[in-house]
ROZATOR-156305 format. One line per field, with one value per residue: residue number from 1; residue in one letter; x, y, z of N, C-alpha, C, O in turn. Coordinates in nm, 2 decimals, always signed. Example, Ala and Ser with C-alpha at 12.3 -4.5 7.8 and 13.67 -1.06 7.14 Angstrom:
2
seq <- c(1/2);
type <- c(a/s);
nX <- c(+1.32/+1.28);
nY <- c(-0.57/-0.22);
nZ <- c(+0.78/+0.71);
caX <- c(+1.23/+1.37);
caY <- c(-0.45/-0.11);
caZ <- c(+0.78/+0.71);
cX <- c(+1.32/+1.29);
cY <- c(-0.33/+0.00);
cZ <- c(+0.78/+0.79);
oX <- c(+1.42/+1.34);
oY <- c(-0.33/+0.11);
oZ <- c(+0.85/+0.80);
END
This chain:
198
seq <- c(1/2/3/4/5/6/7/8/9/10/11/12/13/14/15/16/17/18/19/20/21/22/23/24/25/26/27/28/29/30/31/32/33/34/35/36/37/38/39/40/41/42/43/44/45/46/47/48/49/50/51/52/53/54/55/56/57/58/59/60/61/62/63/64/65/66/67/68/69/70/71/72/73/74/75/76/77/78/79/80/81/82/83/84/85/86/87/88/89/90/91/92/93/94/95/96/97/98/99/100/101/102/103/104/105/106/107/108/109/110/111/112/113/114/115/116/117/118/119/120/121/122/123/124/125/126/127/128/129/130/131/132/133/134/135/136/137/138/139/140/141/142/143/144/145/146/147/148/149/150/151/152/153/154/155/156/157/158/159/160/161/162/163/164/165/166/167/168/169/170/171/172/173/174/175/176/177/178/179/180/181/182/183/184/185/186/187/188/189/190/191/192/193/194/195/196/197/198);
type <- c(x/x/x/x/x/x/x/x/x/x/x/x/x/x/x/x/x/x/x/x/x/x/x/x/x/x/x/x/x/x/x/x/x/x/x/x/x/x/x/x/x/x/x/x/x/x/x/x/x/x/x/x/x/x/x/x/x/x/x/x/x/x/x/x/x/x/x/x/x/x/x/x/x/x/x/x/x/x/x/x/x/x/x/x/x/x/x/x/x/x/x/x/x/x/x/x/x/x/x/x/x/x/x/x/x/x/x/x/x/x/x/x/x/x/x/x/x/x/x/x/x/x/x/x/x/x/x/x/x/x/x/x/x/x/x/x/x/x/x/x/x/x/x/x/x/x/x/x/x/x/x/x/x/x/x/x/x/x/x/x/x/x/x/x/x/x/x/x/x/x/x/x/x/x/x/x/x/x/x/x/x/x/x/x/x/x/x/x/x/x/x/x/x/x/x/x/x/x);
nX <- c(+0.80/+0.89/+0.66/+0.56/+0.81/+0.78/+0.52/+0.56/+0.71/+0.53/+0.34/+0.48/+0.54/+0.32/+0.14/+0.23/+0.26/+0.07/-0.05/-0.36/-0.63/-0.86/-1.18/-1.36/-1.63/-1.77/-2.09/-2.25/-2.50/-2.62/-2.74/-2.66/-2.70/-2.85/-2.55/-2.35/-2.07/-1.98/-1.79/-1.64/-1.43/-1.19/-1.05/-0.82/-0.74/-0.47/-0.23/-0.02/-0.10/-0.39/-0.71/-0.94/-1.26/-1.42/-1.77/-2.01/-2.31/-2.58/-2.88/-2.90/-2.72/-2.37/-2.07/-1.77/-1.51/-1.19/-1.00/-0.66/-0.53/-0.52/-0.45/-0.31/-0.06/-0.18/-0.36/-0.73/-0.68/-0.72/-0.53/-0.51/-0.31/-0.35/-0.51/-0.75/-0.94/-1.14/-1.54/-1.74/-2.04/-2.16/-2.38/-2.34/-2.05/-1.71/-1.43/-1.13/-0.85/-0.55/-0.31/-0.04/-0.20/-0.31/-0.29/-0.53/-0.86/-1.08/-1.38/-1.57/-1.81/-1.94/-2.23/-2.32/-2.56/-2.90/-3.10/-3.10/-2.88/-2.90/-2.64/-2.53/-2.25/-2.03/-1.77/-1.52/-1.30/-1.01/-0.80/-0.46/-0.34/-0.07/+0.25/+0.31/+0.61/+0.85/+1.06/+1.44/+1.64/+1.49/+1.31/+1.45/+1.61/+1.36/+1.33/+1.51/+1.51/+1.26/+1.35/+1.50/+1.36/+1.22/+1.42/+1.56/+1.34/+1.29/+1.54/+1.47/+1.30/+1.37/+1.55/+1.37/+1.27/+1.44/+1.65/+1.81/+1.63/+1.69/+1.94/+1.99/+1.89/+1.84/+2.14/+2.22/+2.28/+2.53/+2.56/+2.72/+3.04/+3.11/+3.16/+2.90/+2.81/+2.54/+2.57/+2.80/+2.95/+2.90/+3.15/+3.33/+3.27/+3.39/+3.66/+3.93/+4.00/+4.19/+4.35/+4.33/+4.50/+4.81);
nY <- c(+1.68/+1.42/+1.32/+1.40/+1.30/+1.00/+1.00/+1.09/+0.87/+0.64/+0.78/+0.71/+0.46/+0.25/+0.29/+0.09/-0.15/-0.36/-0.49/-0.40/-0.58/-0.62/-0.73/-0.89/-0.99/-1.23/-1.32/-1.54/-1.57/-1.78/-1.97/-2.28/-2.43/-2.75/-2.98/-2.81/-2.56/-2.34/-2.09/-1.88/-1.61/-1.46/-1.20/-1.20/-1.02/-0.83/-0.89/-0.94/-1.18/-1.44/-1.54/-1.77/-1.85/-2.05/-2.14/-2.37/-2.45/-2.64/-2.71/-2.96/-3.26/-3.20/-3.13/-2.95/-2.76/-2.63/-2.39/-2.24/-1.94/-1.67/-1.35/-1.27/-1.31/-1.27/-0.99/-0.95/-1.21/-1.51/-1.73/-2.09/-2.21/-2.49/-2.68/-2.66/-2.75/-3.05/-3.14/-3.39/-3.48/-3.37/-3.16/-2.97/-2.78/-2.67/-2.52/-2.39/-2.19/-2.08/-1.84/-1.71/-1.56/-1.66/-1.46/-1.47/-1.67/-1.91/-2.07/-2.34/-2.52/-2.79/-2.90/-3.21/-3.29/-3.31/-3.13/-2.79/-2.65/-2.50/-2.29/-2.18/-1.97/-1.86/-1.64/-1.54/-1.33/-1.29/-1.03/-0.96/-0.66/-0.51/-0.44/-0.08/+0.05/+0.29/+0.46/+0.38/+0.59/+0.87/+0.73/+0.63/+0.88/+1.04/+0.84/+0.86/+1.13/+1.08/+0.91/+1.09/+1.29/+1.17/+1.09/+1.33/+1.42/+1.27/+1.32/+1.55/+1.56/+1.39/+1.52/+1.71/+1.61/+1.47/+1.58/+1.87/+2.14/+2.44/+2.42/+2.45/+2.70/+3.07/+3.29/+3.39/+3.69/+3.73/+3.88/+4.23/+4.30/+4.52/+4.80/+4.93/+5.25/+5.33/+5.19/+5.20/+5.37/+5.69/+5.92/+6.11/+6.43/+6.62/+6.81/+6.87/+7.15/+7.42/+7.51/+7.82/+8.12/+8.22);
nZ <- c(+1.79/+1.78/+1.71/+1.44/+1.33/+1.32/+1.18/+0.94/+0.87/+0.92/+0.72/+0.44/+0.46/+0.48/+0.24/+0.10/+0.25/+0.16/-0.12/-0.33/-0.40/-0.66/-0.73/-0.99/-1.24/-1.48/-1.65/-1.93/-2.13/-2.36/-2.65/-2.76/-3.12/-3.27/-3.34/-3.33/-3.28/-3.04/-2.88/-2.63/-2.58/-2.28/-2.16/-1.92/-1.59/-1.52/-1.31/-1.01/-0.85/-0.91/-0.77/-0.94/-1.08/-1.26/-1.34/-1.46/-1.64/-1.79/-2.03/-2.11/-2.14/-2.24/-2.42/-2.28/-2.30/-2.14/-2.18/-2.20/-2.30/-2.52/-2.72/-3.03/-3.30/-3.60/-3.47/-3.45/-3.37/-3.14/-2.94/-2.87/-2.57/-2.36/-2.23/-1.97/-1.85/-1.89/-1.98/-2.07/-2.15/-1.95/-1.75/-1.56/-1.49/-1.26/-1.20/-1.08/-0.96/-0.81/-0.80/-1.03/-1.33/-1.67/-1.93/-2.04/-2.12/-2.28/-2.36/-2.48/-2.60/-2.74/-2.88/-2.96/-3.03/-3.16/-2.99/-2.92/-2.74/-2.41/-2.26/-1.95/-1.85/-1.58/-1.46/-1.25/-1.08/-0.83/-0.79/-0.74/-0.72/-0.92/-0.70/-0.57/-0.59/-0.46/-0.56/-0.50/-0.37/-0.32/-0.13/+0.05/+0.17/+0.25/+0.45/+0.63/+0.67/+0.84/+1.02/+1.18/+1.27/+1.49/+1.65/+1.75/+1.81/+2.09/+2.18/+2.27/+2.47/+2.66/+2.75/+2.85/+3.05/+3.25/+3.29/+3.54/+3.65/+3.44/+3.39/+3.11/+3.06/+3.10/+3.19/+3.53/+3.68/+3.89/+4.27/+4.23/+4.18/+4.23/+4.42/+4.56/+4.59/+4.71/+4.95/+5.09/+5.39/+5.42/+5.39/+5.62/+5.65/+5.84/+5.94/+6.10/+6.29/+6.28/+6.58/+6.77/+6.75/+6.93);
caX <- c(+0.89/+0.91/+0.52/+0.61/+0.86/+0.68/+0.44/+0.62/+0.70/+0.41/+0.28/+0.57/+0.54/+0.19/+0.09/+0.32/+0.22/-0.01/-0.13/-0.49/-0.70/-0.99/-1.26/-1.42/-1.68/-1.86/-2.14/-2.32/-2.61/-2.63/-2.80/-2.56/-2.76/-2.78/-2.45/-2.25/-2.01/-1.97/-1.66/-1.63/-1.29/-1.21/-0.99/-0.80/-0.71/-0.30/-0.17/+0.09/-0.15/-0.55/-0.80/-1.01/-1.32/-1.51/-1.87/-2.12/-2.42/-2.67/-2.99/-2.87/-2.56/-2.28/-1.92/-1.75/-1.36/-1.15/-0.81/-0.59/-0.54/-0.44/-0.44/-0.20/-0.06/-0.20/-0.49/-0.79/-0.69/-0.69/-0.45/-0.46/-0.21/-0.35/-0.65/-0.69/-1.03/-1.28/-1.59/-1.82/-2.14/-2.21/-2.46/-2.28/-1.92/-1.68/-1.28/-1.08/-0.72/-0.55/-0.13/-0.05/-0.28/-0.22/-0.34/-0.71/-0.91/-1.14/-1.43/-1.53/-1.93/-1.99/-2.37/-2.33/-2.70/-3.04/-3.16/-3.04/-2.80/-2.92/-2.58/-2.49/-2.17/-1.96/-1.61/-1.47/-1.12/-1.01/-0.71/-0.37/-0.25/+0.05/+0.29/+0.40/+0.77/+0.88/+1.24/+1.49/+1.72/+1.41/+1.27/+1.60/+1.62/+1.27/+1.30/+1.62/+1.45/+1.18/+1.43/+1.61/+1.31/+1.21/+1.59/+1.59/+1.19/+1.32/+1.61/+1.42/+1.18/+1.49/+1.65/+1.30/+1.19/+1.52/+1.80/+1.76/+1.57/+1.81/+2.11/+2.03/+1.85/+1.93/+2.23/+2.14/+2.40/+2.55/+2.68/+2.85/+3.20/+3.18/+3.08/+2.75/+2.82/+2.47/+2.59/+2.92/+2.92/+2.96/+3.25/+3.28/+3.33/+3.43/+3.81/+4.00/+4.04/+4.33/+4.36/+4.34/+4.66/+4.82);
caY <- c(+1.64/+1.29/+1.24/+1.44/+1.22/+0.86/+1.05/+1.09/+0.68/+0.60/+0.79/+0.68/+0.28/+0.22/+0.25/-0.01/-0.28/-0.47/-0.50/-0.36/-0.66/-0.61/-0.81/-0.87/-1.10/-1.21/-1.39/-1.57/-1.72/-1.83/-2.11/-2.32/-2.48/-2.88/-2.98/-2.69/-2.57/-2.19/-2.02/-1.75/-1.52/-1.44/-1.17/-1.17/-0.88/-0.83/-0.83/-1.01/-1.30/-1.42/-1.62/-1.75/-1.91/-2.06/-2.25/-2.35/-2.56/-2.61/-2.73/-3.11/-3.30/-3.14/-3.15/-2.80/-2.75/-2.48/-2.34/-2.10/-1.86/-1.49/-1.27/-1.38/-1.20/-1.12/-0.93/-0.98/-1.35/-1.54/-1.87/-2.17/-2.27/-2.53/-2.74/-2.65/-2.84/-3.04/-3.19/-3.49/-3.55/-3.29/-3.06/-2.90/-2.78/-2.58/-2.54/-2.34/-2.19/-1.92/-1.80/-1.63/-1.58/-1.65/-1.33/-1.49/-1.80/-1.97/-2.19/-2.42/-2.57/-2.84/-2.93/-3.29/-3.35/-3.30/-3.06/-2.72/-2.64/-2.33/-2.26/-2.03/-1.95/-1.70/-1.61/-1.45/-1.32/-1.17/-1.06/-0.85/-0.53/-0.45/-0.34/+0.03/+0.08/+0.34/+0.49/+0.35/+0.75/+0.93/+0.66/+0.61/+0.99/+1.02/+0.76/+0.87/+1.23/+1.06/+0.86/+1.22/+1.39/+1.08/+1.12/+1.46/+1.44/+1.18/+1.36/+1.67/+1.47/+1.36/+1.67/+1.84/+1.55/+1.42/+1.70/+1.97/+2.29/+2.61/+2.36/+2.55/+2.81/+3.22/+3.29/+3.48/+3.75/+3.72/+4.02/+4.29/+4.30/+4.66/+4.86/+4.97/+5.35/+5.36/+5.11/+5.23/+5.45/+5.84/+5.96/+6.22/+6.55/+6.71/+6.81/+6.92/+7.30/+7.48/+7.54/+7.95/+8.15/+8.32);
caZ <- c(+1.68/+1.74/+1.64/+1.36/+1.25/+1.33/+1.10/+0.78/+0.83/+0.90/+0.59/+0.33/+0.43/+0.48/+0.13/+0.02/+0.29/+0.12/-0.26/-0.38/-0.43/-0.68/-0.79/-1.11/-1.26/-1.58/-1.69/-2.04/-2.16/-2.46/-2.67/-2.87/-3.16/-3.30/-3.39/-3.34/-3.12/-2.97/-2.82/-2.63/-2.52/-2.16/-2.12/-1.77/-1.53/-1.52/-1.17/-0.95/-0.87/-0.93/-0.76/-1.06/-1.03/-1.36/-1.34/-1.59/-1.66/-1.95/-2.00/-2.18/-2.16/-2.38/-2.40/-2.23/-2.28/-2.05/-2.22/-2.16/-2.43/-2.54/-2.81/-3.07/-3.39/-3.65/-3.43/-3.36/-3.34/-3.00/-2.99/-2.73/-2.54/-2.32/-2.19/-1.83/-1.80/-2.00/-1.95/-2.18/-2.12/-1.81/-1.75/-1.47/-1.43/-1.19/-1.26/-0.97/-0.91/-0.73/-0.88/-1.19/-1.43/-1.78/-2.03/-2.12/-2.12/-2.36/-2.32/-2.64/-2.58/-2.82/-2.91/-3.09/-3.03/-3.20/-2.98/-2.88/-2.58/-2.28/-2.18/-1.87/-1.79/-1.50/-1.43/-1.13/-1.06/-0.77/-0.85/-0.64/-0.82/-0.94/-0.59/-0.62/-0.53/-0.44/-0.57/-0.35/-0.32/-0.24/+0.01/+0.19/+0.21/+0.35/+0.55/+0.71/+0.74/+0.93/+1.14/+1.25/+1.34/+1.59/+1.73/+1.77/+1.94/+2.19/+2.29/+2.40/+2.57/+2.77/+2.84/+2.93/+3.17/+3.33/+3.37/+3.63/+3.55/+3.47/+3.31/+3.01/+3.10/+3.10/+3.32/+3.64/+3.76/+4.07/+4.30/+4.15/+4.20/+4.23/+4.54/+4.56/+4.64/+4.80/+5.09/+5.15/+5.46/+5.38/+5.42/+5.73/+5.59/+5.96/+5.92/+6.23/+6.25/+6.34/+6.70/+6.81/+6.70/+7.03);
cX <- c(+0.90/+0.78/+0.52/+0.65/+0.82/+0.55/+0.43/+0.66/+0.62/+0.31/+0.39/+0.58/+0.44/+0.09/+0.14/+0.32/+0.19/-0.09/-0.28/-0.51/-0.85/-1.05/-1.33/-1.49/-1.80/-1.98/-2.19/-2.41/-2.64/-2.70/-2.70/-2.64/-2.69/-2.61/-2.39/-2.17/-1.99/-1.82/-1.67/-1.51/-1.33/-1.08/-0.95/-0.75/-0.54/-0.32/-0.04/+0.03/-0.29/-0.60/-0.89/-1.10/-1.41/-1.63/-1.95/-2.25/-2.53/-2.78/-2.98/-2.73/-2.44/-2.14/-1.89/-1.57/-1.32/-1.06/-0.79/-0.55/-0.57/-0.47/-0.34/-0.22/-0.12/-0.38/-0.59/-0.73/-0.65/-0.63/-0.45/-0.36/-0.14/-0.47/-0.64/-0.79/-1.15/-1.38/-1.67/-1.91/-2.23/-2.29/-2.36/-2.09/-1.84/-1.53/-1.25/-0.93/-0.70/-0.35/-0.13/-0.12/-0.29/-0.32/-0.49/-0.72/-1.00/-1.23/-1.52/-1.71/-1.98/-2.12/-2.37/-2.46/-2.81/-3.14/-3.08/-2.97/-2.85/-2.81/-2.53/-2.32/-2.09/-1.79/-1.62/-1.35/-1.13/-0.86/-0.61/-0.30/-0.11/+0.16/+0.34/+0.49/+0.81/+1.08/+1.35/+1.55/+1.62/+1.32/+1.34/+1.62/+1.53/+1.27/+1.43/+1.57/+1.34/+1.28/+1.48/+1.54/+1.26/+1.34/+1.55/+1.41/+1.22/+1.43/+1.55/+1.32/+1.30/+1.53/+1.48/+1.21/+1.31/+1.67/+1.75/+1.71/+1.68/+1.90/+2.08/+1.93/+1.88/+2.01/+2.16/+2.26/+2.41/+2.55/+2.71/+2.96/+3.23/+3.11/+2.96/+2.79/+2.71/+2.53/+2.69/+2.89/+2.95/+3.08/+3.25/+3.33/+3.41/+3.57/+3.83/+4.03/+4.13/+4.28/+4.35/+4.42/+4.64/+4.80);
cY <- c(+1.49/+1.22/+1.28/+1.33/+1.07/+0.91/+1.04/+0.93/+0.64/+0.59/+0.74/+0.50/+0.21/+0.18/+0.14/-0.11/-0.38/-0.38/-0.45/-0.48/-0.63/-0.70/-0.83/-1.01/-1.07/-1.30/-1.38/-1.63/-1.68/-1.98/-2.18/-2.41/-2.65/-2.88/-2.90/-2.68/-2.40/-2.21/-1.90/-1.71/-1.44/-1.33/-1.12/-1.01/-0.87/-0.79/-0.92/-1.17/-1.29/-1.52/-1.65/-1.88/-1.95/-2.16/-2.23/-2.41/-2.52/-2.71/-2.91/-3.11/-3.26/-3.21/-2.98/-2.81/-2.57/-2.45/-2.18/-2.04/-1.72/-1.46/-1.29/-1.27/-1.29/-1.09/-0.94/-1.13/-1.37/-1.72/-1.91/-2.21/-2.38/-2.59/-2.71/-2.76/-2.94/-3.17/-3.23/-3.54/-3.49/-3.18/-2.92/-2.90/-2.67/-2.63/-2.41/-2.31/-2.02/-1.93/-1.72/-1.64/-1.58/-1.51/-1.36/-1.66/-1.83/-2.08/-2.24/-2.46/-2.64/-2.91/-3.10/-3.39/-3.29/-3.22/-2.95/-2.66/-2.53/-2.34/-2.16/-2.08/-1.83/-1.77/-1.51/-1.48/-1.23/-1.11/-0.88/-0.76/-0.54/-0.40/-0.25/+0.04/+0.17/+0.37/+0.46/+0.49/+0.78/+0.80/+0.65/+0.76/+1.06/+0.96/+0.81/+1.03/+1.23/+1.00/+1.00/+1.29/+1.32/+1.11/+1.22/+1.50/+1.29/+1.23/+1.48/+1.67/+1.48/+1.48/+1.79/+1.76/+1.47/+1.55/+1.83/+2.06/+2.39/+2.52/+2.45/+2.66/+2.96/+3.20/+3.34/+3.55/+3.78/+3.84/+4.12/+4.30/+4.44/+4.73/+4.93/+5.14/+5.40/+5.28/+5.08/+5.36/+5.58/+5.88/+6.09/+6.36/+6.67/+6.68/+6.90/+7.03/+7.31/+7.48/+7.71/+7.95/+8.23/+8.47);
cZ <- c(+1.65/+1.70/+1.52/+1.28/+1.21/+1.22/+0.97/+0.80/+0.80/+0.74/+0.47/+0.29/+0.45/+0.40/+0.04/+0.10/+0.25/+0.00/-0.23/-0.43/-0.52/-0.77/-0.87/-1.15/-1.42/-1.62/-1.85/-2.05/-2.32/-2.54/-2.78/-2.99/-3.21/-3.40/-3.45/-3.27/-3.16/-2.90/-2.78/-2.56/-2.40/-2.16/-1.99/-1.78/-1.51/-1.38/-1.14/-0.92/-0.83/-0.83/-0.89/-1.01/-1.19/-1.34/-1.45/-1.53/-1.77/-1.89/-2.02/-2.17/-2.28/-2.32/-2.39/-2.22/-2.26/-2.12/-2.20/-2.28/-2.44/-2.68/-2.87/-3.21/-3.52/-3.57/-3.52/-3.30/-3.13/-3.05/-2.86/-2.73/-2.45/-2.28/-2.02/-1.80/-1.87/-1.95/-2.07/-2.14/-1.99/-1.85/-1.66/-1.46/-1.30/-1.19/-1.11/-0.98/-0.84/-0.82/-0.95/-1.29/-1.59/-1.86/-2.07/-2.13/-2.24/-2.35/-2.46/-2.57/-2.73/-2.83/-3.03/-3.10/-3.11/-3.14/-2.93/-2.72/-2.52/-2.23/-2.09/-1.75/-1.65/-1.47/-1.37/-1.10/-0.93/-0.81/-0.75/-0.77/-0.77/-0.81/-0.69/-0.52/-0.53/-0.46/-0.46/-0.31/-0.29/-0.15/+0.08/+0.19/+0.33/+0.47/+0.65/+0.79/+0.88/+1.06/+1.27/+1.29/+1.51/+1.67/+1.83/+1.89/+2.10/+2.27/+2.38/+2.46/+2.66/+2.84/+2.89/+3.07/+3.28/+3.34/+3.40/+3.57/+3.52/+3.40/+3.21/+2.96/+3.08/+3.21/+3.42/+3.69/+3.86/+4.13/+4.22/+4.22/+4.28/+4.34/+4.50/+4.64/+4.73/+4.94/+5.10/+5.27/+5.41/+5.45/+5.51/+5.61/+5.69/+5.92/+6.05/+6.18/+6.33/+6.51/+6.69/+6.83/+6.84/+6.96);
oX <- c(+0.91/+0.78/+0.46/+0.58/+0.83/+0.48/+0.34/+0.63/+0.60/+0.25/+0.32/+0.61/+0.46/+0.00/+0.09/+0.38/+0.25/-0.15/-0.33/-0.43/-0.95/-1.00/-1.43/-1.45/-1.87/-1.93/-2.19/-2.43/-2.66/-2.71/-2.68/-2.67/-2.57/-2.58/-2.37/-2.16/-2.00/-1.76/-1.69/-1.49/-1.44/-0.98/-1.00/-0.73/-0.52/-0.39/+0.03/+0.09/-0.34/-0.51/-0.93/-1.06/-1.48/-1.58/-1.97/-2.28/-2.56/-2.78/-3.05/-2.65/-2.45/-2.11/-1.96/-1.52/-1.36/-1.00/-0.85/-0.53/-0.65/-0.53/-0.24/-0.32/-0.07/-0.48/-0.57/-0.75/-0.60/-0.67/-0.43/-0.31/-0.03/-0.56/-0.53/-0.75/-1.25/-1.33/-1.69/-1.90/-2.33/-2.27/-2.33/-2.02/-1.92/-1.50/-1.34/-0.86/-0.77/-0.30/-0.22/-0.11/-0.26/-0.43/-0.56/-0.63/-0.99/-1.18/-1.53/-1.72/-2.03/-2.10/-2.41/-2.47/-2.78/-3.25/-2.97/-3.03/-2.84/-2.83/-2.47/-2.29/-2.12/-1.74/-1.68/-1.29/-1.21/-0.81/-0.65/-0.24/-0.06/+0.14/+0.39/+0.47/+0.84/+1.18/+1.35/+1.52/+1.60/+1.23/+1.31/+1.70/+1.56/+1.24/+1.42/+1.57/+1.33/+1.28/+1.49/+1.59/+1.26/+1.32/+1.53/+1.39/+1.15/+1.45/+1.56/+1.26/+1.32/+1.53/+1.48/+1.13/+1.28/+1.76/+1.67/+1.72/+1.76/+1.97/+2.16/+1.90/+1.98/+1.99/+2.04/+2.34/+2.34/+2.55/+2.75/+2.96/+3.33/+2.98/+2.94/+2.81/+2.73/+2.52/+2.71/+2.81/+3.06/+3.09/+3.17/+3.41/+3.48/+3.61/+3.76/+4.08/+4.16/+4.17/+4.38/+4.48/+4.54/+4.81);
oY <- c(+1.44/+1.10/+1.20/+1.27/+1.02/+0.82/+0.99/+0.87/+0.58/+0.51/+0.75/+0.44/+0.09/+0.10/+0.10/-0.20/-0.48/-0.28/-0.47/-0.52/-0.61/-0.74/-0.76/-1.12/-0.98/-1.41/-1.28/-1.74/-1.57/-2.08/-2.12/-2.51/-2.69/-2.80/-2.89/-2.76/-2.35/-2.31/-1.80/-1.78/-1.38/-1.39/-1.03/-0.93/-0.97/-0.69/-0.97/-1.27/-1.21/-1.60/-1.54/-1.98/-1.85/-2.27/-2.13/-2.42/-2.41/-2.78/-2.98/-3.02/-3.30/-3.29/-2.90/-2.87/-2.46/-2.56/-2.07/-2.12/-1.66/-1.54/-1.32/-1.20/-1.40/-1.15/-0.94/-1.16/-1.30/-1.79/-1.85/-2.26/-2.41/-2.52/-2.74/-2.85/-2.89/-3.28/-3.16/-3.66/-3.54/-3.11/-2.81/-2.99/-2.59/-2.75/-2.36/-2.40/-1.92/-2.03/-1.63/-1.75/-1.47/-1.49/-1.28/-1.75/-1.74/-2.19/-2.15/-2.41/-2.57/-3.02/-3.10/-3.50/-3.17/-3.20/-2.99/-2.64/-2.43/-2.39/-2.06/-2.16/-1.71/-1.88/-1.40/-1.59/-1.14/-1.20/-0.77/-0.79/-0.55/-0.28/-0.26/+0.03/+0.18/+0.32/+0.51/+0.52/+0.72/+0.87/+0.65/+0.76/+1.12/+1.02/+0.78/+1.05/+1.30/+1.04/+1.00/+1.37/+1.38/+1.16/+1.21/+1.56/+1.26/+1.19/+1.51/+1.77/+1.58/+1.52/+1.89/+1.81/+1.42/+1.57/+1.90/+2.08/+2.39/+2.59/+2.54/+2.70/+2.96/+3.12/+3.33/+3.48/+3.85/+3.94/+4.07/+4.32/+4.47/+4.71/+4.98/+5.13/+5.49/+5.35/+4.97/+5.45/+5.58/+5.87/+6.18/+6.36/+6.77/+6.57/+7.00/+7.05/+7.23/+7.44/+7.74/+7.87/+8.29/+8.57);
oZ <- c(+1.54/+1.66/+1.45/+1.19/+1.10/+1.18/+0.90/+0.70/+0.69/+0.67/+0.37/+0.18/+0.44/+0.43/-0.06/+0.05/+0.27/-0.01/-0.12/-0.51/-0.45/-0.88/-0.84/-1.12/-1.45/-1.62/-1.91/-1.99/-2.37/-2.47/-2.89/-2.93/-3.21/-3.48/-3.57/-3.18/-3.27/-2.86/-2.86/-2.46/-2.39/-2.15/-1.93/-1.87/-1.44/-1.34/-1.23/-0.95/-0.75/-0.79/-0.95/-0.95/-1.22/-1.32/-1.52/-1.41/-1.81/-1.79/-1.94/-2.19/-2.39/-2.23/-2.46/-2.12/-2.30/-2.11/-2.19/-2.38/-2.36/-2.75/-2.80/-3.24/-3.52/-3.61/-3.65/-3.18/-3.04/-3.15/-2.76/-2.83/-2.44/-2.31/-1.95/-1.73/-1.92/-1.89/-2.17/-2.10/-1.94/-1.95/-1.70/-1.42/-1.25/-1.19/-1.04/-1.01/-0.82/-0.87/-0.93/-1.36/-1.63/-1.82/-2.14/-2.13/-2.32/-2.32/-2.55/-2.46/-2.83/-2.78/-3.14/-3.15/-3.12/-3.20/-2.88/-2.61/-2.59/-2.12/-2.13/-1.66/-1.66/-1.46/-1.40/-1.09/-0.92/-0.88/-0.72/-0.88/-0.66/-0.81/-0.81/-0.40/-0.65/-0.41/-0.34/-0.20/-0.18/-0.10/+0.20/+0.29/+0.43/+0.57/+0.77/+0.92/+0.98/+1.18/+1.40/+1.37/+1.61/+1.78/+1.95/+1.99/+2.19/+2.39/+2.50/+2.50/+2.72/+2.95/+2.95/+3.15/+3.38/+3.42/+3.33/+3.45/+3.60/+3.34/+3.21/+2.85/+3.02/+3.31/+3.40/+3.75/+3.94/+4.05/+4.11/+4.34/+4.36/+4.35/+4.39/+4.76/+4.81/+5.04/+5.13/+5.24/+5.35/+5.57/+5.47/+5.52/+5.65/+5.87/+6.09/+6.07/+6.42/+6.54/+6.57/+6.91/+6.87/+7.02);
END
């Protein structure tokens, strides 16, 4: 009973330890032509919190701007809402964070040269799901059920390895009270006869 009960805990708070962590990743290549610029939309993964990892690099020096940025009304549109990173004149970049992740990113690749840009990009998120919670009435009912069967398997552990054998046991009847008619002696049946009448 009491592995029973450690059982149903076991299984009711185990799944709720620790978040699902899963990982996702994307890459581009693209050629950006003379004096142009390209854009492309990053939509993140919704959880509780990301690791996010963006690198680039191209073939000639450009200019490469990071922003954070979402989906914004009137749909399709995407609207920025910030510069997180930007680079002028680099071939190579790499941007980094780990927290909350904002709804989507945005990376900008401007070409203000004479020959055309090879650029390749990736993004990787790891990113913790959502916890599931569990209703607090039916988890405090569970969990109390589990507590009671633990109890209740620990006391009759107790009582079947520390108190004497037979305490609660069948009776056993003693004696009878009542004469045993086999092992009373017989009663004589000889009766004294008259004597001989003159």
């Amino acid at each position: 009973m009491a592995i029973v009960g450690a059982g149903v805990v076991a299984a009711i708070t185990m799944p709720f330890a620790a978040p699902d962590t899963s990982r996702s990743s994307q890459s581009w290549d693209f050629v950006v032509p003379p004096e142009s610029l390209k854009t492309y939309n990053i939509t993140a993964t919704p959880g509780d919190s990301a690791s996010v990892r963006f690198a680039w690099n191209s073939t000639v020096a450009t200019k490469v701007v990071w922003y954070s940025a979402g989906p914004c009304s009137p749909t399709p549109n995407w609207c920025v809402s910030g510069i997180l990173a930007s680079w002028n004149g680099n071939t190579t970049g790499k941007w980094t964070v780990s927290g909350v992740p904002p709804t989507g990113y945005r990376v900008q690749i401007v070409d203000s040269g004479s020959a055309p840009v090879s650029f390749s990009g990736q993004f990787v998120e790891s990113v913790s799901e959502p916890s599931h919670h569990l209703p607090m009435v039916p988890f405090a009912f569970v969990l109390s059920g589990g507590s009671i069967l633990i109890g209740l398997g620990g006391l009759s552990i107790y009582l079947g390895l520390f108190l004497p054998s037979g305490t609660f046991g069948p009776r056993v009847s003693g004696p009878s009270d009542e004469s045993d008619s086999e092992g009373e002696p017989a009663e004589s049946a000889e009766r004294s006869l008259p004597g001989p009448r003159d």
